[in-house]
N, C-alpha and C positions, 0 to 999 in steps of 0.2 A: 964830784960829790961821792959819799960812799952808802949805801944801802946795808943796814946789817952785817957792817963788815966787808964788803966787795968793794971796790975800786970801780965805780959806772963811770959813762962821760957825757950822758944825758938824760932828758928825760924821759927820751921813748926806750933807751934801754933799761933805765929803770921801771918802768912801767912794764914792760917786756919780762921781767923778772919777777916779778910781783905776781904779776899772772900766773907764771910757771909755778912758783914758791904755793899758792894760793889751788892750781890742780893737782899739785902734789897731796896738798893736805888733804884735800877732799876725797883721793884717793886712798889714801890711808883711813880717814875715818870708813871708810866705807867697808875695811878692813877689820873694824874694829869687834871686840865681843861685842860691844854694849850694844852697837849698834845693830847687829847682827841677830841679837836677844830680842830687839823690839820687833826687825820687820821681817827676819826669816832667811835672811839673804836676800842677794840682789837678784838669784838668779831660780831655776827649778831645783830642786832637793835640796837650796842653800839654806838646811835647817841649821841654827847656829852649830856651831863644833864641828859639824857631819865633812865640810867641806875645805878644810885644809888638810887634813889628812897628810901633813909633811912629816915626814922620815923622824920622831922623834930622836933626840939622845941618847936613848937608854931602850929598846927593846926588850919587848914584854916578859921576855925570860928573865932580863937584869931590873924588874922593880917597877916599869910602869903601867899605869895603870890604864889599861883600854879605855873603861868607861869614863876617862879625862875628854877623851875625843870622842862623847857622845852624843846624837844631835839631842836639839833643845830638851834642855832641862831632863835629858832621859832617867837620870840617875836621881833625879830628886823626887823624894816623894810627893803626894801632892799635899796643901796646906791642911786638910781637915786631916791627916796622919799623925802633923809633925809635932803634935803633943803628946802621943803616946811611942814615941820612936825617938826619943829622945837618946843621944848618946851612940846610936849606932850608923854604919857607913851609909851615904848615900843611896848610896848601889844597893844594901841591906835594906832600905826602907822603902825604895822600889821595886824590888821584888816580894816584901811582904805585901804592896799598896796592894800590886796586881792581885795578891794569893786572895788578898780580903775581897777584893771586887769580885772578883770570880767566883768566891764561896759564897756570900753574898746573893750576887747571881741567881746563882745554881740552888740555895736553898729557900726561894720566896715565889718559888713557882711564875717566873714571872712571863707575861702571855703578847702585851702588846710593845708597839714598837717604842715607847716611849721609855717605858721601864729597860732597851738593849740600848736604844742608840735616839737617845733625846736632842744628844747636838749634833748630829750629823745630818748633813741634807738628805742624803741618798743610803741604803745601807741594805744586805744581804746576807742570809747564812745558809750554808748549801751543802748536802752530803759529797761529799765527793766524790762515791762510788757510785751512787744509782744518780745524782743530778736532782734531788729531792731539794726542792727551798724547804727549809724549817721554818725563817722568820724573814719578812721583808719589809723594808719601807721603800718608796717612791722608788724599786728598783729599776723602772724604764724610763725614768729622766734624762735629758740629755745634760754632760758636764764635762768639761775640763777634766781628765785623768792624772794632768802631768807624769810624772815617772813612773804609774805605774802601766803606763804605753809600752815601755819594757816587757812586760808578760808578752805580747805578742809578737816583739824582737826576739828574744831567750826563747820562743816558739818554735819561729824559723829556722835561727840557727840549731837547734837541739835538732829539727827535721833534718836538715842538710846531713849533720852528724850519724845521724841513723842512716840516711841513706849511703853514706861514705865516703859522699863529694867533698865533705868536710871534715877533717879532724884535729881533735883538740891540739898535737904540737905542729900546728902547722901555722909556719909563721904569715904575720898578718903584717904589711910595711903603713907607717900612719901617712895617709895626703895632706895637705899643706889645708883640705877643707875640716877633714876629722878631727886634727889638732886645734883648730878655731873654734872650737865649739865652747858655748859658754856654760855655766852651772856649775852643776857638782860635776867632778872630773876624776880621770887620773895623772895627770899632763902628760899627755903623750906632747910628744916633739915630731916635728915633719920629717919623714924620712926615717922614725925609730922602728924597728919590728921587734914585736910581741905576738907573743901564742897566741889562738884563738883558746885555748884554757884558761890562762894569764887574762886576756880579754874580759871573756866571759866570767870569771872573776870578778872584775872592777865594774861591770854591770849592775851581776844577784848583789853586789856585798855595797860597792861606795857609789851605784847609781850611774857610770862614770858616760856621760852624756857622747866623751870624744869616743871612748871604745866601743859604745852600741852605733856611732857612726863609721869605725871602720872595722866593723863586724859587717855592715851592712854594705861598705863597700868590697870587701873580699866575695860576698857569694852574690851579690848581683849588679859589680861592676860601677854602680854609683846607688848613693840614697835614693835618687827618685824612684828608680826599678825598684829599690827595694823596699820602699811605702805601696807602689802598686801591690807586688807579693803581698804584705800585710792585707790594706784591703780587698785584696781576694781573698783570702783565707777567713778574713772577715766573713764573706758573704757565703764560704764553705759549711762552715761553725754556724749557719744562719744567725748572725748577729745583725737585725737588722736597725738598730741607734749608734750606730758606731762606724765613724770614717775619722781615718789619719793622715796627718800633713805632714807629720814627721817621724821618726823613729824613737827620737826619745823624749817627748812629750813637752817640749818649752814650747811654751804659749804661740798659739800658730792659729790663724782664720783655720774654719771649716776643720776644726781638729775636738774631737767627740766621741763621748761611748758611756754605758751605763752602768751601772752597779751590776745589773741581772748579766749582762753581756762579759765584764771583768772576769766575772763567778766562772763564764761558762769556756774562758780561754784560759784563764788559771787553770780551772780543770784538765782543758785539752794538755795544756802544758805537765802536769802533774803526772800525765801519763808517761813522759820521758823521766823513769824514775830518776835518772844520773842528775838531774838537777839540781836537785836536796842537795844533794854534796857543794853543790857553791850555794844555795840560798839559805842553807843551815849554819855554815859556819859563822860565827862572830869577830872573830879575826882572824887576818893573812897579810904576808906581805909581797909582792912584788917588787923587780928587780932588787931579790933579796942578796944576792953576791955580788951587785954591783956599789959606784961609790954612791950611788943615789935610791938606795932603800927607800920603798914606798908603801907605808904602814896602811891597812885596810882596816878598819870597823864596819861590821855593818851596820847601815843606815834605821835596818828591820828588830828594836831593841826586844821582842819579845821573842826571840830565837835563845835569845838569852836567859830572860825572867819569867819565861810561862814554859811550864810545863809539857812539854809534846811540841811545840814551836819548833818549827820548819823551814818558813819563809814564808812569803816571796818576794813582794813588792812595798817599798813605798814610795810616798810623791809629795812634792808641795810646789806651788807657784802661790804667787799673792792672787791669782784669779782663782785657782782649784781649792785653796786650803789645802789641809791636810791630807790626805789620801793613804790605805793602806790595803792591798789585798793578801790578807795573809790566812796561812792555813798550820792547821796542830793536828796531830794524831798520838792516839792513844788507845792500845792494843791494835785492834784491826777497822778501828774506827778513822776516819777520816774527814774533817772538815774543811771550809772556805767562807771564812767571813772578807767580807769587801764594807766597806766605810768610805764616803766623799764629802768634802767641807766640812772635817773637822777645826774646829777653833785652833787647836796645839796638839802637840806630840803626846801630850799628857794625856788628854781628853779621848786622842784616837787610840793610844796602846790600853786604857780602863777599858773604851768600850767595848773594841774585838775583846778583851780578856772576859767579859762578861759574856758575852755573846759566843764565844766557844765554851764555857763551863755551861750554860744553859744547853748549848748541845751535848754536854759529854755527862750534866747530869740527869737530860731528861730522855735521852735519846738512846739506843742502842743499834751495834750493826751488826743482825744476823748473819753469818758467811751461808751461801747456798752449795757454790762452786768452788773449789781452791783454784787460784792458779795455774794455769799448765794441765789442768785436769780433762778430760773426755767427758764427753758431756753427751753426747749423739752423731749419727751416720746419715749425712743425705746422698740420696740418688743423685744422681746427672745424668738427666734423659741425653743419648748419643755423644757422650763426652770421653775422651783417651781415657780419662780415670775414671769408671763407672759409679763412684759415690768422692763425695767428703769427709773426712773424720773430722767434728769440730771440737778446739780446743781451748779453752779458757784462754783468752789474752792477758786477761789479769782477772781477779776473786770478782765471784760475784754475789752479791749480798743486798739484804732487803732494810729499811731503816723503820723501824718501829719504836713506838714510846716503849719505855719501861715498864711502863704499867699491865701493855698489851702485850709484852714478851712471855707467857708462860702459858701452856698446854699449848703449845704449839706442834701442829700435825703439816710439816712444813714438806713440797711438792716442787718438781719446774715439768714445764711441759714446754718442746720443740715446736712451735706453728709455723708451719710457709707459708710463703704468701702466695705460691704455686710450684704445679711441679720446675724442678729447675732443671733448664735445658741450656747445651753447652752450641756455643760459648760462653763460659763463664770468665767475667773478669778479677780479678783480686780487689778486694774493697767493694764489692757489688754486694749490694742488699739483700740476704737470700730470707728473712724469715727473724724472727726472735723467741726469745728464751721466756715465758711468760712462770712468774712465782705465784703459788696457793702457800692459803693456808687452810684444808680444810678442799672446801668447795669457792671459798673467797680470793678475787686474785689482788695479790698485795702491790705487785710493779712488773716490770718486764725491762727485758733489755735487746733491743737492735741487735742482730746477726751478722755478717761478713764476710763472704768468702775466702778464706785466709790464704788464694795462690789462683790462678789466671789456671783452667781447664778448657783445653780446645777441643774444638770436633772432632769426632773421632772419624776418619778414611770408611769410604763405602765397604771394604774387604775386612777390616775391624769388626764392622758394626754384623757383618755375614758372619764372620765365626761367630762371634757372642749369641745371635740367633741359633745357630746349629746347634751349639753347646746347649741349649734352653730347650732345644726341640730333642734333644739328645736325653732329656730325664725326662719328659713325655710319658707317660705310660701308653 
């Protein structure tokens, strides 16, 4: 008998074909746009387009068009637009959508959480220098994160990095588990090495589920160590709605954390400035000189079309919806709005857009301290170095409404929290920076010892006596 052309000799080999013929197909559909449009992918950040990400024909120097490989529907405006947007590109009528939401926004004074973020379950907007919420809904819920479990992966490794145990071209080899990983990817191959830059790359920009697993397995030898690390750091950051089962957030038991907690590890992250530089970019390629170029968009479409847009995270699973922790800045201002179970991509890039214009129109960020700056001298009772000079780690500044910005008689005052006696450790709590305005105190900021001061030797601590007894009169 022949089946479709083949040459069978029974029926169980024909039936045997039919089958194969028949999970092929199903395989293919599952590959499909249409398909892909309805339910998201199959897998976490499989927003349509986001997730093929194969080496185009034509690179984007020769004529193509990024926002081709945007996830769902990124480039399109939304329907209450498309009548007055008629005739112009996609990609133009999505970044007017956002300009209008945002102006929008920003000019209707708007106060409660329905008017930032009406479809979102969970939502927050957070100064990012003082840790000030502006605006919140249900921000201590627990939920599903999916990929933006990332921020606290991109965390760790940025720490390692600063400490030096890790750096960017140091090659990472993929295990035969990193490579198995499903979702959005980059396809690493078992056995292929790639940078931890290159890596961390395919994380901030295409989500890439296999590279944040052998990120994870480079600094602590396998995922599971390296989910402990996380949940400790968890419990450092006092986060306490939030436990992780895995590193890049596919749908996992006992795997949680909240909009307020997102905010507050974004932040930590933020403070590794070198980050921006992969969570801002819009696209890149990897293994760009070999035969299998691998074209990167990012996943985070408002790095693009908003204004001040930075990064960081997004996420989707058919359990979490939509997810995005993303941050803008503009002048010395800096934001972090977080969004959970959003409907679509659509819905979630309007409502952060609103929701950072309502900060940047109603809000302002006083600088108190620049950076690097001197700011005061503590003693250390009995310590090798007799005081501390403390130095700005980064600006620091106070977030007041616009309205309340003027005659300002602005002040910082040094408080300890006692005298400090050595030993001192580095990162030890000595005291904070508390801001006036006036007689009013506006915020404060936690203090730190910036370097480890020991005891000073009994013959040390003699001279220094003498010396003292020495201007006596």
């Amino acid at each position: 008998m022949r089946l479709l052309g083949l040459q069978v000799w029974n029926r169980k080999q024909a039936g045997r074909i039919v089958r194969v013929m028949a999970s092929a197909a199903l395989l293919l559909s599952l590959f499909s746009p249409a398909v892909w449009a309805d339910h998201g992918g199959p897998h976490d950040e499989a927003e349509p387009g986001t997730e093929s990400h194969m080496a185009p024909e034509h690179s984007p120097e020769e004529g193509a068009d990024p926002s081709a490989s945007a996830e769902e529907d990124a480039t399109a405006a939304p329907e209450e637009a498309n009548h007055s947007e008629a005739g112009r590109s996609e990609t133009e009528q999505y970044a007017a959508t956002l300009e209008f939401t945002a102006t929008a926004a920003g000019q209707s004074g708007l106060k409660t959480e329905n008017d930032l973020s009406p479809n979102a379950r969970s939502a927050i907007l957070m100064d990012a220098d003082t840790g000030t919420v502006i605006f919140e809904k249900n921000p201590h819920e627990k939920l599903p994160p999916a990929s933006i479990t990332k921020v606290m992966t991109m965390l760790l490794v940025m720490e390692e990095l600063d400490k030096g145990t890790l750096k960017l071209d140091d090659q990472v080899t993929t295990s035969e588990y990193a490579a198995s990983m499903g979702g959005s990817q980059i396809f690493l191959e078992p056995g292929e090495a790639m940078s931890v830059e290159d890596l961390l790359k395919g994380v901030a920009m295409a989500s890439g589920n296999d590279a944040t697993v052998a990120l994870a397995e480079k600094i602590a030898g396998s995922e599971e160590i390296f989910i402990r690390m996380m949940n400790e750091k968890a419990k450092e950051l006092g986060l306490k709605n939030t436990h992780f089962s895995n590193t890049n957030g596919l749908p996992a038991e006992d795997h949680y954390t909240t909009a307020y907690d997102i905010a507050v590890m974004s932040r930590e992250l933020l403070k590794h400035e070198e980050i921006i530089q992969f969570t801002s970019k819009y696209q890149d390629y990897l293994r760009k000189d070999t035969d299998k170029p691998f074209w990167l968009v990012n996943t985070n479409k408002l790095v693009r079309f908003y204004d001040g847009a930075d990064g960081l995270k997004t996420g989707y699973t058919s359990e979490a919806k939509f997810c995005l922790s993303a941050t803008a800045k503009r002048g010395s201002f800096r934001v972090i709005a977080v969004v959970l179970g959003e409907p679509n991509t659509k819905t979630r890039n309007a409502e952060v857009a609103s929701m950072f214009n309502f900060a940047f129109s109603q809000y302002t960020n006083v600088p108190i301290v620049k950076n690097g700056a001197e700011f005061g001298i503590v003693q250390v009772e009995k310590g090798k170095q007799s005081n501390i000079v403390l130095k700005a780690e980064r600006p620091y500044s106070v977030l007041m409404k616009k309205s309340d910005a003027t005659d300002l008689n602005l002040r910082h005052e040094l408080v300890l929290a006692e005298q400090l006696k050595a030993p001192v450790k580095k990162g030890q709590e000595i005291g904070k920076l508390v801001i006036y305005n006036n007689d009013q105190s506006l915020g404060e900021y936690a203090l730190y010892a910036p370097e480890d001061i020991d005891k000073a030797g009994w013959w040390t601590l003699m001279k220094r006596t003498m010396a003292k007894l020495a201007f006596i009169d």
